[in-house]
C-alpha positions in Angstrom: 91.0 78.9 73.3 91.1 79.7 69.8 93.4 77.2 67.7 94.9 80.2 65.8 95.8 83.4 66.9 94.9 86.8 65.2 97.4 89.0 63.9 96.6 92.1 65.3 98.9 95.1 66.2 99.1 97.7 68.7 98.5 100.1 65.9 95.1 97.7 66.0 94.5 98.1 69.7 95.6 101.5 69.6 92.3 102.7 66.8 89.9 100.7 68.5 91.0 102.2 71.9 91.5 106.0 70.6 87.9 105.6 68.9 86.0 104.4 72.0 87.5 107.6 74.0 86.0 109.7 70.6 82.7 108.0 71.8 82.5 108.6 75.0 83.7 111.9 74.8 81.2 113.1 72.7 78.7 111.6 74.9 80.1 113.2 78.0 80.4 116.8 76.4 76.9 116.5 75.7 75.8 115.8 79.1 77.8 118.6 80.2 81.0 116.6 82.1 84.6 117.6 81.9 86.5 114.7 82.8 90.6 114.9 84.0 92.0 112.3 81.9 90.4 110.7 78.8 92.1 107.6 79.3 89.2 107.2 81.7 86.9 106.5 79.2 88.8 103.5 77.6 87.0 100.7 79.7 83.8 100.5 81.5 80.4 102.7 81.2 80.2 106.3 81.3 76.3 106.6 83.0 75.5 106.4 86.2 73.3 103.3 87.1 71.8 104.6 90.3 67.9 104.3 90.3 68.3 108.1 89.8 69.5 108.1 86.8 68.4 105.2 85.0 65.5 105.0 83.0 64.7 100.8 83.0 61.2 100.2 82.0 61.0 97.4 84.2 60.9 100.2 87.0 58.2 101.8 84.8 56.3 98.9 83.9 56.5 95.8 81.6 59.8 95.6 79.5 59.9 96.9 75.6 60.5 93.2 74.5 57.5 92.3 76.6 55.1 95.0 75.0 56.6 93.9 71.7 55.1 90.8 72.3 52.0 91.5 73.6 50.9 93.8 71.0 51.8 91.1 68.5 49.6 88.3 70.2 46.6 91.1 70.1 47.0 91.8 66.7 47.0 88.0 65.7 44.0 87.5 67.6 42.3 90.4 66.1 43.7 89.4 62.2 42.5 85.4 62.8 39.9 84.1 60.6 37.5 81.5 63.0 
């Protein structure tokens, strides 16, 4: 635990919440959803993660991070001076 507590509000808690609904809401209306309450977007994600839906290179192949790298290594060996 922290030794000293922030000071923060429910004004605080109460921006930070109200602005993570504006988020999601946004993000919703342009996928086309009409949710019932918009306290529902306070917490938790908003897309599906069914193997539908997602999109995961890893499904697709080698991982962004891991082409990063291997396109780095390539060029190295193709910039060294033997």
């Amino acid at each position: 635990m922290k030794p000293f507590r922030t000071n923060r509000n429910r004004a605080y808690y109460r921006h930070h919440r109200k602005r993570v609904i504006q988020r999601k809401k946004r993000l919703t209306k342009h996928w086309g959803w009409t949710p019932k309450f918009d306290g529902a977007f306070a917490k938790g994600k908003i897309h599906c993660s069914c193997w539908w839906c997602s999109e995961k290179t890893s499904r697709l192949g080698y991982s962004k991070s891991e082409l990063a790298r291997r396109e780095s290594q390539s060029e190295q060996l193709l910039n060294s001076d033997f």
